[in-house]
N, C-alpha and C positions, 0 to 999 in steps of 0.2 A: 282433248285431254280433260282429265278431271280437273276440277277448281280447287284450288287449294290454298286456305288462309291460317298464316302461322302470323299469332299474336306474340308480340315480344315480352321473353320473360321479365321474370321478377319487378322491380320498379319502375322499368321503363315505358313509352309509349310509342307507341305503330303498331303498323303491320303491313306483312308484305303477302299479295294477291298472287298467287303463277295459275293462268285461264288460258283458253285457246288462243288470246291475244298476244299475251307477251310474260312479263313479271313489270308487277306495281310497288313502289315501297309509298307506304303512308305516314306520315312521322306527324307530328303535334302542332310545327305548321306550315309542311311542305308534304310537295309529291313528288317522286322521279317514278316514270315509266318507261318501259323499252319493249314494243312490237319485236315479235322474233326474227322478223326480216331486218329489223335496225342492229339488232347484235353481231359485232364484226369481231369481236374477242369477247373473251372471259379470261379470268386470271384464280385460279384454287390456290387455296394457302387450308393447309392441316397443321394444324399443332398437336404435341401430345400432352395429356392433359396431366396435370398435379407437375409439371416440370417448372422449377424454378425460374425466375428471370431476374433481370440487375436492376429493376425496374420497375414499377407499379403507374400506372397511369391514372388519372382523373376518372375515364371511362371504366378501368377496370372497379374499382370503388364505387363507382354508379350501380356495377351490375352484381356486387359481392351478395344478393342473394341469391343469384342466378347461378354466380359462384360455386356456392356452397351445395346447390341441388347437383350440378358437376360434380363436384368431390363425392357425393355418398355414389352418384352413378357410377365412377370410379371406383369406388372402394367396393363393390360390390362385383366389379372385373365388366360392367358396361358402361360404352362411350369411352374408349380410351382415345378416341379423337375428335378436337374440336374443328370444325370444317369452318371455313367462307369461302365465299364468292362473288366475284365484282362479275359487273357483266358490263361491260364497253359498249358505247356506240359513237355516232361521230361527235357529237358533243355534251354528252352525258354516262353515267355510269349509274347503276342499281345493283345496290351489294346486299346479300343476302347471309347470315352467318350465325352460330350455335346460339346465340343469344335470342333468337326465336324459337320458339317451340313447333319441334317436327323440324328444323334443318335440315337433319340429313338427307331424310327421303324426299323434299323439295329439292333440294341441289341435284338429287339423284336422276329426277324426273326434269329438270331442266336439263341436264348435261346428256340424257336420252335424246331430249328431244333438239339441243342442236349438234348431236353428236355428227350426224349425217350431211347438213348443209353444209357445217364450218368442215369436215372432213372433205367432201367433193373439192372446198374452196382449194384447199390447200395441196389434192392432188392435181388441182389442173393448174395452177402455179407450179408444180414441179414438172407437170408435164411441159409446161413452156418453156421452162427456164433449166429445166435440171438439178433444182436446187429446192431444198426447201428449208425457210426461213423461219423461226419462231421464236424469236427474241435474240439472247446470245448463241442459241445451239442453231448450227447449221449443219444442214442433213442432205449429204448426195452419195451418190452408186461410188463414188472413189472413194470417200471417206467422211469424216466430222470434221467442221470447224467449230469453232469456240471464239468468241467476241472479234471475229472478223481474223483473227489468227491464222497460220497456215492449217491445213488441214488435216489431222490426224487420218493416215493412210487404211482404209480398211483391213488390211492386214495386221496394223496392230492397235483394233481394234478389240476391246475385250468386251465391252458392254455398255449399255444406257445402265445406269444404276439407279433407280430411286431409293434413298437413303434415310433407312429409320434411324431420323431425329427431330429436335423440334425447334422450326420447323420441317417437315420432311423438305431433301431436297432432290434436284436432279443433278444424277454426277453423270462424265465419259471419262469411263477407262480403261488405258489402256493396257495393253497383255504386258506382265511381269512389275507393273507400277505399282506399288503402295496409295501413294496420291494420287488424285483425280488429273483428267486432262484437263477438264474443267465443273464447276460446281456451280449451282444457284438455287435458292431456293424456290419450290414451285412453282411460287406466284408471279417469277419473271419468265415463264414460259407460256408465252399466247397459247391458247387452246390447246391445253396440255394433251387431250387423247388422240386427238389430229396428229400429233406430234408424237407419241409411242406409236400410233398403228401407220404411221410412213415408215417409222423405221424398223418396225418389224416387219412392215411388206419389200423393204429395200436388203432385207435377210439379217440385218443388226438384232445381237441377242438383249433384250429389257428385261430386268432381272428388279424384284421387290416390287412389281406390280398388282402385288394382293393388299397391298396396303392400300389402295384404291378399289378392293372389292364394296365397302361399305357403301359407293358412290354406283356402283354398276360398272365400275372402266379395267376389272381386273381381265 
């Protein structure tokens, strides 16, 4: 694959490497790297952008010039989402997210390229077990579990939901429910497209799946 180096906006310092080796993060005065064979998860988290919170963090203030190039992309009707990405291994993590420049299409081209590995992982885990696991949502031919719960029956089953808000999350619901069977937001679902294309190959309908168009995983 192409080499791809995105320096971090506005007043901050790094930058993060994705080469045929793995992704590098370089900060001011550390490294984390992760070979694509070490990556055993990733975790996405989408926010929508100009949405309020109850909250302001230290970090967020760090990067209010970064901010502020966010708000006019916004206000212009691009970038209405800000991405990250953690990528897991066994004893490290490298997270990649909007506050470097070119995000998207680096998370897009990571999440390409272990689209396929971490997918095979997770159908041959179902093929042995029956079951496939990916945080709280548990996914089999009978039906969904949710946080180890009983198993909603695939008959009333209404759908995987991913839910525009901020941030996006993933719901199961069920037919004639208002409220979800269960909810969380993205970023507690291990390798989130492993986990929409089992259950769309197990015949489960995934509905708000364009909202991960920006990413490639629509």
């Amino acid at each position: 694959m192409d080499v791809l180096e995105l320096p971090r906006a506005g007043l901050g310092f790094g930058r993060v490497v994705v080469d045929a080796h793995g992704v590098t993060r370089r900060g001011l005065v550390s490294t984390a790297s992760l070979a694509w064979h070490e990556v055993a998860d990733y975790r996405l988290t989408i926010q929508l952008v100009g949405v309020a919170r109850p909250w302001i963090s230290f970090d967020d203030l760090a990067v209010a010039i970064a901010a502020a190039t966010d708000a006019v992309d916004a206000y212009r009707g691009r970038d209405r989402f800000r991405h990250r990405l953690d990528l897991l291994g066994a004893d490290r993590r490298v997270r990649l997210d909007w506050r470097f420049r070119g995000a998207e299409p680096a998370i897009a081209a990571i999440l390409d390229r272990l689209r396929r590995p971490l997918g095979d992982r997770a159908r041959d885990a179902y093929s042995a077990g029956g079951i496939g696991r990916f945080g709280p949502l548990v996914l089999a031919d009978h039906g969904i579990a949710w946080r180890g719960g009983p198993p909603l029956p695939r008959a009333r089953v209404d759908c995987i939901d991913l839910f525009d808000c901020s941030p996006i999350r993933l719901r199961v619901m069920a037919l004639g429910k208002a409220f979800p069977h269960g909810s969380a937001p993205l970023a507690r679902i291990p390798n989130l497209a492993a986990a929409l294309d089992l259950a769309r190959a197990l015949g489960y309908r995934v509905r708000g799946r364009e909202l991960l168009a920006p990413l490639g995983l629509a």
